[in-house]
C-alpha positions, 0 to 999 in steps of 0.5 A, a space after each residue: 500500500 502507498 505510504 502516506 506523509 506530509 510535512 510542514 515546512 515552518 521555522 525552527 530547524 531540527 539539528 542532527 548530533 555533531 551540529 554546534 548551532 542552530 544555524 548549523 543544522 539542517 531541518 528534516 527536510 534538507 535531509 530527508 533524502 540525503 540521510 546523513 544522520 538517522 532519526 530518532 522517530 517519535 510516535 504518537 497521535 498528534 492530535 491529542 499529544 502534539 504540545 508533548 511530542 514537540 517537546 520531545 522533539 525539540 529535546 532531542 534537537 537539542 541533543 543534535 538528532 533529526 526526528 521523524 514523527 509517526 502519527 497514529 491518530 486517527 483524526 489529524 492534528 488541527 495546529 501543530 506546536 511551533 517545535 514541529 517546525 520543518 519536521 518530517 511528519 508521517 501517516 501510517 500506511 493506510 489510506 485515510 478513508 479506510 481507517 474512516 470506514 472503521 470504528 475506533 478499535 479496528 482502526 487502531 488495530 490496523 494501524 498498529 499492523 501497519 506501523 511496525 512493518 512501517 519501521 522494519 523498512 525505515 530501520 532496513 534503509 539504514 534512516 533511523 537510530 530509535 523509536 520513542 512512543 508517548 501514549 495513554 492506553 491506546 497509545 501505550 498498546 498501538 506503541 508496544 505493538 509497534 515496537 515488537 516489529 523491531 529486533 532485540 537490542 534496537 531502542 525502543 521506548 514507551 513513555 506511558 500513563 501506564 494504566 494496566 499490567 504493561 507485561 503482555 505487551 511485552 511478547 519477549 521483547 525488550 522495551 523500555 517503559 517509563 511512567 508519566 504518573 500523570 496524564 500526558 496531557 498538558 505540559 506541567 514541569 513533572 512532566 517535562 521532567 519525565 519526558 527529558 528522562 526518556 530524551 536522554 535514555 533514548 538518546 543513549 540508547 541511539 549512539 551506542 546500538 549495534 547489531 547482534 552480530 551472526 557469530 554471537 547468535 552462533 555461540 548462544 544456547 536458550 535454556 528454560 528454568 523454574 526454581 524446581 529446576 535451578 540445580 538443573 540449569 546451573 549444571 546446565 550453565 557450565 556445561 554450556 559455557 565449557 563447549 565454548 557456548 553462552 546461555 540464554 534462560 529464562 524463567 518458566 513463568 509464563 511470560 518466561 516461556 513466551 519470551 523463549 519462543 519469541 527469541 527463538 523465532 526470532 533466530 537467536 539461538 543456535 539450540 534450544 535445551 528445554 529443561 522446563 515446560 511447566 507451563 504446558 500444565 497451565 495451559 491445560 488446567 487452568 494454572 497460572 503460568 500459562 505461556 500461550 499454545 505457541 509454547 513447544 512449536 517454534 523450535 520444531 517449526 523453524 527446525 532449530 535443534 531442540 534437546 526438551 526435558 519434563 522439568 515441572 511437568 508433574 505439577 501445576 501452579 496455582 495461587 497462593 496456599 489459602 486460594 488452593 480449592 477442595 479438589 486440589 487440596 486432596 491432591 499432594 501439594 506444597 507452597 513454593 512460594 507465598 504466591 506460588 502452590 505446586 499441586 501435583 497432577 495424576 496418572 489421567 493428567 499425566 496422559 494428558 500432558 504427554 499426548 499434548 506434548 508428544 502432539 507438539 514435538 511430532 511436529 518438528 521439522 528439525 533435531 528433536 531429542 526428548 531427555 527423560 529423568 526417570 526419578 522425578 521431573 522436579 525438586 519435589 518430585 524424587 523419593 521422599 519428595 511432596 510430589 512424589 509420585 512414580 505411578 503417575 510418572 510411568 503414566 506420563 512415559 508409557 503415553 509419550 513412548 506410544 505417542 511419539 513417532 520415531 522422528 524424536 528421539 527419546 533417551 531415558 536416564 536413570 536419574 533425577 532431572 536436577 541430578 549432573 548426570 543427567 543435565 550432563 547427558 542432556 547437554 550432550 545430546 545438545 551437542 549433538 545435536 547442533 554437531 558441537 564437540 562434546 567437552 573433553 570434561 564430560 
């Protein structure tokens, strides 16, 4: 679709870093095409938060970037502050009269679709250095998702009245939000205070990104934990970095598990040593971290090497102690945490979970090798354990094993899952399965 811009041409210049006066800065216009310097995008609705933007804009002026405004508004800016004078000011991609045909919700929706792929191009053309959104709660959101558009390491920065929990809006990416407290709405010096803040973050943030390179990704392993696994994935840690590789992990949180799958769908590992699916058991009984039904596919479906153990696959996690209800209180259980109750599942479940999982890793296109522990899949899950349960674990292998086609390999070791023999073995069927030399230590 064509993209849509306009420019208004008025009288104060934005400079670029290195200019020393005012006269020596070109405005936006003068170099749009040439491109000396990328900018610093703003992005906003610049008709509801145009005093705020020419501010910023003018603050990162100061500090020397050209800036290009991305309007998401629906509606156009009646006046535009004088700060915005010369700047190079841009629609979304879509045509004016088909944001006018939707209600509000779908038209933010789509120009949230719109405006991430809008920066893609700008970044791949080499005209811009960062991306800063101001935004109440549409903003915050049509912002964030925007931003997820753009790679890791990439500045990106949302000033935010942040008026709901901002981390699924996160999806694994890392974006910075600052809160306003008060509304973005009238500048006010508390204000003016929080968005030089954010000036000065993004400008930092500008002069000092660099690409991750091809050969850092190479030597980098994503792993999954949970404190019922930590002995494993500090095992795992110096197994990793003795073949020479750097570890990636994340917490098995829900959220954890949704960022692991961004990462690897967005190339950044050379394998993946899943140690910890707990969160497959949220996803089918209703616990409470769930990390979406993406959760055990991305590796499979971009073919990246994957060793996959049951860490935590014997629990679900629920809420604090005192929310447990009848039914979960009749099963063995215990409280990690104060906001955390570990409860175990039981052979039936425990079916449940392995034709799901056993669902998802059939479905790998790559090298795919599932680790099994076979005295116990969590800290309290070996003998003499809260959880302990082997009627309930044999369950789990015997459907796996008449699940599973002979594409996945399945290798069982006689150990717990926390235990180095196992983390060890583990490890090197990683190893393999990237064709790394294991070790000499091993």
């Amino acid at each position: 679709m064509q993209e849509h811009f306009f420019v208004f041409k008025l009288s104060v210049r934005v400079g670029r870093p290195g200019a020393t006066t005012a006269a020596d800065r070109p405005s936006p216009v003068q170099t749009m095409h040439a491109q000396p310097q990328p900018t610093i995008v703003l992005l906003g609705a610049l008709d509801t938060k145009g005093p705020e933007l020419g501010f910023v804009a003018e603050s990162l002026a100061r500090r020397g970037w050209p800036v290009r405004i991305l309007h998401i508004g629906i509606r156009e800016p009646a006046t535009l502050p004088p700060q915005l004078a010369g700047a190079d000011i841009r629609h979304v991609a879509v045509a004016p009269e088909e944001l006018a045909s939707l209600g509000k919700v779908p038209a933010m929706a789509r120009i949230a679709a719109t405006a991430g792929p809008q920066l893609v191009d700008w970044l791949s053309r080499g005209e811009i250095a960062g991306v800063l959104a101001l935004g109440g709660g549409v903003g915050t959101w049509v912002g964030a998702e925007a931003m997820r558009a753009l790679p890791f390491g990439f500045p990106k920065l949302v000033v935010s009245t942040l008026p709901y929990d901002i981390r699924p809006l996160l999806h694994g990416r890392d974006i910075v939000f600052f809160s306003s407290v008060a509304d973005i709405l009238g500048l006010n010096p508390e204000l003016r205070a929080v968005l030089s803040n954010a000036v000065a973050a993004i400008d930092g943030m500008a002069r000092t990104w660099t690409p991750l390179s091809g050969e850092a990704i190479a030597h980098t392993i994503g792993a999954t934990g949970l404190g019922i696994t930590t002995p494993a994935l500090l095992a795992a840690r110096d197994c990793i970095e003795a073949a020479g590789f750097e570890l990636a992990s994340f917490h098995a949180n829900g959220l954890g598990g949704a960022a692991f799958e961004e990462w690897i769908g967005q190339r950044m590992f050379r394998g993946v040593l899943d140690l910890t699916t707990s969160e497959l058991t949220s996803e089918l009984f209703g616990g409470i971290a769930t990390a979406g039904p993406e959760r055990l596919t991305t590796a499979g479906r971009l073919g990246v090497p994957q060793v996959v153990c049951p860490g935590g696959l014997d629990i679900v996690s629920r809420g604090p102690l005192a929310t447990l209800d009848a039914a979960d209180r009749a099963r063995p259980h215990y409280a990690h945490s104060p906001t955390f109750t570990h409860v175990r599942i039981d052979a039936a479940g425990m079916r449940r979970v392995a034709a799901v999982l056993a669902a998802r890793l059939n479905a790998a296109t790559g090298p795919t090798v599932f680790a099994l522990p076979l005295k116990g899949f969590s800290a309290e899950g070996r003998p003499g354990g809260a959880v302990h349960d082997p009627s309930a674990d044999e369950a789990f292998r015997a459907e796996l094993a008449e699940r599973l086609t002979p594409r996945v390999r399945v290798v069982e070791i006689d150990a717990h899952i926390n235990d180095p023999l196992f983390v060890r073995r583990a490890c090197d069927l990683l190893f393999e399965a990237i064709g790394a030399p294991i070790p000499d230590s091993h």
